[in-house]
Legacy VTK file of the C-alpha trace (Angstrom):
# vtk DataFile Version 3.0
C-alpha trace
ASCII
DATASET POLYDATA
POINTS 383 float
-46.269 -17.440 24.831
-45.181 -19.183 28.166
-48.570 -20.914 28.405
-49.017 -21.920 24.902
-45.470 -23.325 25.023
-46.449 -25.600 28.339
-49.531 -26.581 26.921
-47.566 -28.221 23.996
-45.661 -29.412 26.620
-47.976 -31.325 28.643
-49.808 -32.600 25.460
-47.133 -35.468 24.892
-47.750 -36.575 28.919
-51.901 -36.628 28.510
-52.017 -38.352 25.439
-49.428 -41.138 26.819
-51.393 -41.063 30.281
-54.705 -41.604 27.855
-53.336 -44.823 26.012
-51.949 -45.925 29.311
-55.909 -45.987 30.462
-56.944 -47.599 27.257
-54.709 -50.245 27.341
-55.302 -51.311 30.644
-58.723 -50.765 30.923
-60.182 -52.402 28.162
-58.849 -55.975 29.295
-56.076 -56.171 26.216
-53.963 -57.264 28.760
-55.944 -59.941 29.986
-56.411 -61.325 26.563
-52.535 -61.530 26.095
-51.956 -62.791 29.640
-54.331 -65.625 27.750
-54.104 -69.186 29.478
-49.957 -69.123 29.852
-49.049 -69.868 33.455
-47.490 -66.800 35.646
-44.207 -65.904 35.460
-42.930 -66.087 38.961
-39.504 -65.380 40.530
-38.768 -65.204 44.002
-35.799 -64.839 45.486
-33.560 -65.413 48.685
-31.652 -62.105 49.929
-30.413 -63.259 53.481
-30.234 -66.959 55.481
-30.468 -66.269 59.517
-30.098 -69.574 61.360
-30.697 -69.447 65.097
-31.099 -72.193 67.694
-34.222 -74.338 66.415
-34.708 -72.459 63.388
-34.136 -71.458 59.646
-35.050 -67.890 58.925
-35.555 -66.308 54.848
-35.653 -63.077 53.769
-37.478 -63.233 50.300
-38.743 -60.920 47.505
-41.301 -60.991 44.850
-39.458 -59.844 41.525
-41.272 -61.056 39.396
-44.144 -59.729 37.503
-46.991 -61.493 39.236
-48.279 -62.026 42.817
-46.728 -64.760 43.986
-47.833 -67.189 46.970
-45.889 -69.804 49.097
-47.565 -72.932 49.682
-45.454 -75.227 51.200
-41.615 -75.547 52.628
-39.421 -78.437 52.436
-36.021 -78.686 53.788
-33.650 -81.671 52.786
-36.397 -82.956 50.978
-39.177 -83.017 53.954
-42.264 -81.080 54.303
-41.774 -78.485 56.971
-44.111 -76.099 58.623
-43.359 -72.514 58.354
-45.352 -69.419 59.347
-44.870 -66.352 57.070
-44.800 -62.822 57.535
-46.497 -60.575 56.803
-48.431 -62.781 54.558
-47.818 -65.850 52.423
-49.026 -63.779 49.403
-46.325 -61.313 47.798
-47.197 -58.682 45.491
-44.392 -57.032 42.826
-41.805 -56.154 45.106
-43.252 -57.644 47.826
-40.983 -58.850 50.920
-41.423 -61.240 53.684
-39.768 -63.334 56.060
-40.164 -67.288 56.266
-39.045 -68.477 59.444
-39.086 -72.542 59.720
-39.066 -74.061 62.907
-36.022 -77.312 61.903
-33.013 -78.461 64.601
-30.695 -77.482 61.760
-27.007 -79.386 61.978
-23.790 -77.250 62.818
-21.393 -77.119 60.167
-23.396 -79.035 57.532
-25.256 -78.405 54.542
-29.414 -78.156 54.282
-31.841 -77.293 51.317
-34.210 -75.488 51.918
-37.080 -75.260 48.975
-39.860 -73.260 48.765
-42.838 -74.367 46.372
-45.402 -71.651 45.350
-49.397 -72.213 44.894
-48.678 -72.723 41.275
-46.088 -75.649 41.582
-42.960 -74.139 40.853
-40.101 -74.390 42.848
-36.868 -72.411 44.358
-34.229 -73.731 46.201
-31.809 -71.957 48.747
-29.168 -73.957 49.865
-27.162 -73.517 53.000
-23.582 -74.717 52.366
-22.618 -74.194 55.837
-25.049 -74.054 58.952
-23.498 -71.513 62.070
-25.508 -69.344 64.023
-26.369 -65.890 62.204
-24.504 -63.153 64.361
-27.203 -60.949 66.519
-27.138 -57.282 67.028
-25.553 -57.431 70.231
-22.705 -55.237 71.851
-20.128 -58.597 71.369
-21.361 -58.995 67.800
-20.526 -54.983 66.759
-17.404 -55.581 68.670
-16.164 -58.089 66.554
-17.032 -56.681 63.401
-15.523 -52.957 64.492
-12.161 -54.711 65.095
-12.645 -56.187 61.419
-13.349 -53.175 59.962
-10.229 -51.533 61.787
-7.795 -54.254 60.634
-9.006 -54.323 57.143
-9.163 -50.604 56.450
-8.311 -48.228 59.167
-5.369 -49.367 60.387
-3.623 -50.206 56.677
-4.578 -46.987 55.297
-2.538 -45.378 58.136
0.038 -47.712 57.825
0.289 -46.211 53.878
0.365 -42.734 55.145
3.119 -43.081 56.474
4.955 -43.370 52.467
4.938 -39.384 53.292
8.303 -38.806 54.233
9.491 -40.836 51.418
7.513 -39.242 48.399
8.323 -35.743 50.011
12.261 -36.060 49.588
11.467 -37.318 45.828
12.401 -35.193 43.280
9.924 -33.668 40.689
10.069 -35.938 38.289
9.645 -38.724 40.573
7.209 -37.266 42.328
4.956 -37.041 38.976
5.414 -40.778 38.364
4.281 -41.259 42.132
1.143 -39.106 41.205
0.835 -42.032 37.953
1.512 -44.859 40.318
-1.766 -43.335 42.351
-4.069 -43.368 39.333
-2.693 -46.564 38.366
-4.150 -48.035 41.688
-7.561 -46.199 41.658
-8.215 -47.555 38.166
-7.395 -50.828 39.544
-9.241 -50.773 42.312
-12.421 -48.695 40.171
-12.169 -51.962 37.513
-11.772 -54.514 40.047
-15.039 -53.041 41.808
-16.806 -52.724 38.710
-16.242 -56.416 37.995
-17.489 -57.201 41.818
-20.902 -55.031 41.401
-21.652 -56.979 37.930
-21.241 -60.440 39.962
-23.555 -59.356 42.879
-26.014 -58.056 40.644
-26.622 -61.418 39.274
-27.848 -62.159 42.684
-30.431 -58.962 42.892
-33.961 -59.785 42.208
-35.048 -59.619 38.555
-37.195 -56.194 39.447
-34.553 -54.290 41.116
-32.663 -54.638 37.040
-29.262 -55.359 38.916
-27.111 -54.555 35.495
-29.176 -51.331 35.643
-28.425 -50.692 39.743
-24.808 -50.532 38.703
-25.099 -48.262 35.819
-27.359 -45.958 37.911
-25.016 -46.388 41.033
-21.631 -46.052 39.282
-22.664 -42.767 36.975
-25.097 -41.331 38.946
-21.766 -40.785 41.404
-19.565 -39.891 39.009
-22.011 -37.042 38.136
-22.474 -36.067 41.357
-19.010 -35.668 42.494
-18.466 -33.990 39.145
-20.581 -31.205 40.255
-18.050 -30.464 43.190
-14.784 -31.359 41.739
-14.897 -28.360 39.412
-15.025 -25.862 42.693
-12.505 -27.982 44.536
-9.734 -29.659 42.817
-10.063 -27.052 39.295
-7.903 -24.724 41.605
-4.138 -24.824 41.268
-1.566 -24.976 43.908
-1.774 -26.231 47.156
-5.646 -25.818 47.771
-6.433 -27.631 44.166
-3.916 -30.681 45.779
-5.506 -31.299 48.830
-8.974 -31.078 47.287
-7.601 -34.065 44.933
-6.254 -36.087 48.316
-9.775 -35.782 50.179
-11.366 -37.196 46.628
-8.898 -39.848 46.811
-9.906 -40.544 50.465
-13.641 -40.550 49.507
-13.652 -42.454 46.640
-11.420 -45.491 48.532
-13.580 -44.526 51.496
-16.735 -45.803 48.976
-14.618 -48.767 48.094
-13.494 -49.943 51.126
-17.407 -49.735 52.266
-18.005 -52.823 50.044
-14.425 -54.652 51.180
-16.267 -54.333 54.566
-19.104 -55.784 53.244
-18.077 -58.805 51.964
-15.567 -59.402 54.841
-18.767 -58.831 57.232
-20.900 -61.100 55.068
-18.113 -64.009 55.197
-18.088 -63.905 59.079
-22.141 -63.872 58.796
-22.245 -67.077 56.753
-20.002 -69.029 58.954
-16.744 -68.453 56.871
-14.025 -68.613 59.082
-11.515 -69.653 56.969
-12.701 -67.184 53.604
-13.116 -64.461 56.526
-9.448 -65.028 58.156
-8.533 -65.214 54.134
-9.972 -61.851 52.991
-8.789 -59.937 56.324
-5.043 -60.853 55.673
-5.661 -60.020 51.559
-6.690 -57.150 52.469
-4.748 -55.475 54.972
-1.873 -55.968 52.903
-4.077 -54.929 49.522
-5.000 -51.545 51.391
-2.008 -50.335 52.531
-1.429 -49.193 49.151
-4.387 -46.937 49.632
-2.376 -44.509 51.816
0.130 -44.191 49.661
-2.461 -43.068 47.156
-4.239 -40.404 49.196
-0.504 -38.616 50.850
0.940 -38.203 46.521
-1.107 -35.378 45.865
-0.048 -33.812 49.170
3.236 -34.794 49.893
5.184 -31.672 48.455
3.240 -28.995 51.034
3.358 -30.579 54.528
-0.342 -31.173 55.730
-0.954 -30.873 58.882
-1.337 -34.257 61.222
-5.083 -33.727 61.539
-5.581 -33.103 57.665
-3.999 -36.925 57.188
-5.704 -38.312 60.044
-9.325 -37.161 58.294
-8.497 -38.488 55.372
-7.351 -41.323 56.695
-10.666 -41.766 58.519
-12.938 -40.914 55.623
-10.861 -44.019 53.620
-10.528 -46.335 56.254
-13.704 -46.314 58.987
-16.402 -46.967 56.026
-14.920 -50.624 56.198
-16.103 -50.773 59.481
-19.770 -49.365 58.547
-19.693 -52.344 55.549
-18.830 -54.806 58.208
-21.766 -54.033 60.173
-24.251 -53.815 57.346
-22.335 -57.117 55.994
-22.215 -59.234 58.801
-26.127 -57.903 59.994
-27.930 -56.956 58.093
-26.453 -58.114 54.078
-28.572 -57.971 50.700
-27.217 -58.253 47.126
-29.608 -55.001 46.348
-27.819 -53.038 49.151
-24.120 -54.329 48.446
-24.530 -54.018 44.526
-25.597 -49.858 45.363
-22.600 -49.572 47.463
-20.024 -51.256 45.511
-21.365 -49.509 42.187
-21.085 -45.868 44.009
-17.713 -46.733 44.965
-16.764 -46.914 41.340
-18.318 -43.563 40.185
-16.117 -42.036 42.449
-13.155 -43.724 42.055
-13.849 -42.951 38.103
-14.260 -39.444 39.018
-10.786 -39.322 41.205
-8.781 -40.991 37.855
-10.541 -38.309 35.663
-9.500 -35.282 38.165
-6.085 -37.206 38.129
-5.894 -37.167 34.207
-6.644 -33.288 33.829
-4.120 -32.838 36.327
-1.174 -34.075 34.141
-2.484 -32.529 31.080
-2.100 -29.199 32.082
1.604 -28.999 31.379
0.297 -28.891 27.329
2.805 -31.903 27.069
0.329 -34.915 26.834
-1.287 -37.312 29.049
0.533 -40.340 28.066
4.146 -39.299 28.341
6.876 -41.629 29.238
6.440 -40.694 33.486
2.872 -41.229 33.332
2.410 -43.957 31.441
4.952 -45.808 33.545
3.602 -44.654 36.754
0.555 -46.019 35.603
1.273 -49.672 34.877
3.354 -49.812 38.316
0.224 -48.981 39.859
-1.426 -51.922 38.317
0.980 -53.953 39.118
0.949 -53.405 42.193
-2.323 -53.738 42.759
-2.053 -57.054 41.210
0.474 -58.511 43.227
-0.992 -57.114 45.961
-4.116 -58.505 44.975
-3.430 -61.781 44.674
-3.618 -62.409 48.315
-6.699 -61.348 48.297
-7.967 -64.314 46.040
LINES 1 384
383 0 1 2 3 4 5 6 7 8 9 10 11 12 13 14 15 16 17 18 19 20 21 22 23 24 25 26 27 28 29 30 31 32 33 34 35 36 37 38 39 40 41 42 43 44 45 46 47 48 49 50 51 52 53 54 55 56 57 58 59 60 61 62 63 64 65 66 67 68 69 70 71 72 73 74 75 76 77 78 79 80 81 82 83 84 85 86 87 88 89 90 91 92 93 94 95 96 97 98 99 100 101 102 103 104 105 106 107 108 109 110 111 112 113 114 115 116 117 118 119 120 121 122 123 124 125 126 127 128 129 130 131 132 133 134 135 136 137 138 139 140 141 142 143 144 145 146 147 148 149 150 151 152 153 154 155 156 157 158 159 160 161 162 163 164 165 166 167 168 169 170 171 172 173 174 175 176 177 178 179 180 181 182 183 184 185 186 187 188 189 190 191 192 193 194 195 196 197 198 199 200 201 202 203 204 205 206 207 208 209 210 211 212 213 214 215 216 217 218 219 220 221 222 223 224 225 226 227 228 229 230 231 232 233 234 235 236 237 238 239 240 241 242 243 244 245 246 247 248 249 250 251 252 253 254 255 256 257 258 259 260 261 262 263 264 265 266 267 268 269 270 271 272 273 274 275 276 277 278 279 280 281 282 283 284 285 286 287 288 289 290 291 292 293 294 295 296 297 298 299 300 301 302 303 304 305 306 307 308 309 310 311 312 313 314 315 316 317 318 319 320 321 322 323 324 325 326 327 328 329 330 331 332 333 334 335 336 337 338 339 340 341 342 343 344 345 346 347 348 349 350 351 352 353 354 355 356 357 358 359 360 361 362 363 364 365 366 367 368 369 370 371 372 373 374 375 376 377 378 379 380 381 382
């Protein structure tokens, strides 16, 4: 019975695998490709300028093999060498490095033309020197990373004190006010991986990268938040506080990476911009991972881990932003970072219900829309 029910299985699979063969075997293809001209698309994931030199990372995403013929920057022809081949199949990546005594602090245009005549153009708004992976370089961004998240998510630990002497009923709306600024924060990253992914090559589906980063998270942490933060009492609390600290932990990865991708670009101003926004935007943060926790005294090295699983991911985005930076990577990141703040505001939400009084009750639903707010004001500094 087993057998016969695997064989009906696996008949579904041959037959498609059969009129996959047929299809493109018998040149059908071919005959609809017909005389149109290739669809090509190529795009630009990272700029690295260095002394003498113009440097493109570039992908194939479109359907079609794709080769580079020529290279002209600010309108003149340019020699280039290509690696590992001028040629890119689906997918493909190379780099194009173009020897060119680029101009600090002004603009260029680079264009690449392909063997078929068509054209794409990657302009560089502001020429500086692309950051190497040296010791001074890490240095830099590490002390970034720390000012942006580390050092303001301790800063909003230290709201302990205050929400412990609350009283309950305060202390619920200070639980609202936290889910009120993770569903800020979860929307205002959502909105940030749809932009990026307009910048992902057409093959990697960006719109698709974010649905597959932001649920396939949410799923996952789903399959641990029933052990963890289903229990009641103290041990169902802190479970909720070290989700808190993860999920902000994913979201402060791609805060890192677009501080650390600023600073790469040349920036200084945007970069000196986004570090103010948001140290003062992420002090909040703390005060969002101590709520849960507040009411049963955890123990200095319990806050200082979850302070460190929040903060230090800003300084791994800073690294990856200001070195190594691709919309595919930051559009992953940034999407994972809202599965898991989703999953937080849903462990949140069953939290309050459990009284049998409601979700949206007067303390909740105020709590809530302080949150936003401030995360609104809050965010406003940050542009």
């Amino acid at each position: 019975m087993t057998g016969r029910r695997w064989i009906w299985g696996a008949l579904p699979l041959v037959l498609l695998a059969g009129l996959v063969v047929v299809v493109t075997q018998m040149g059908l293809l071919d005959r609809l490709r017909g005389t149109f001209p290739p669809v090509e698309e190529l795009t630009v994931e990272r700029v690295s300028l260095a002394r003498g030199s113009i440097s493109l990372a570039v992908v194939n995403g479109g359907p079609e093999p794709l080769t580079v013929a020529q290279v002209t920057v600010d309108e003149a022809f340019r020699q280039f060498t290509m690696t590992p081949s001028t040629t890119l199949n689906r997918y493909g990546r190379a780099t194009i490095t173009i020897p060119y005594p680029w101009v600090q602090d002004e603009a260029h245009l680079v264009t690449l033309l392909t063997s078929t005549g068509l054209t794409f153009e990657q302009e560089i708004e502001l020429a500086v020197e692309t950051p190497t992976t040296d010791a001074e370089s890490l240095g830099l961004l590490t002390m970034i990373g720390i000012y942006v998240g580390v050092l303001p998510v301790a800063i909003g630990l230290l709201f302990l004190p205050l929400i412990r002497r609350l009283p309950p009923e305060r202390f619920e709306v200070m639980l609202a006010l936290t889910a009120g600024l993770l569903i800020f924060l979860g929307v205002d990253a959502l909105f940030e991986a749809l932009e990026t992914a307009e910048e992902v090559p057409a093959a990697f589906q960006g719109t698709a990268l974010v649905l597959l980063g932001s649920l396939g998270a949410f799923l996952v942490l789903q399959l641990f938040s029933g052990a963890g933060t289903g229990r009641s009492g103290a041990d169902g609390r802190r479970s909720i506080a070290w989700f808190i600290a993860l999920s902000i932990g994913l979201h402060n990865l791609g805060e890192g990476l677009a501080v650390g991708a600023a600073y790469a670009i040349g920036e200084a101003a945007l970069t000196a911009f986004l570090v103010t926004g948001f140290m003062i935007h992420n002090t909040t943060e703390g005060l969002a991972i101590v709520a849960p926790v507040a009411k049963d005294q955890p123990r200095l090295t319990t806050l200082a881990g979850m302070g460190g699983l929040a903060g230090i991911p800003t300084i791994i985005g800073a690294w990856i932003g200001g070195l190594a930076f691709t919309p595919t990577l930051a559009t992953l990141f940034i999407s994972i970072g809202v599965g898991a703040i989703a999953q937080v505001v849903a462990v949140l939400f069953r939290m309050f219900n459990r009284g049998g009084e409601g979700v949206w009750r007067p303390a909740i639903a105020g709590g809530v829309l302080a949150g936003l707010a401030v995360m609104y004001v809050t965010g406003l500094l940050v542009g």
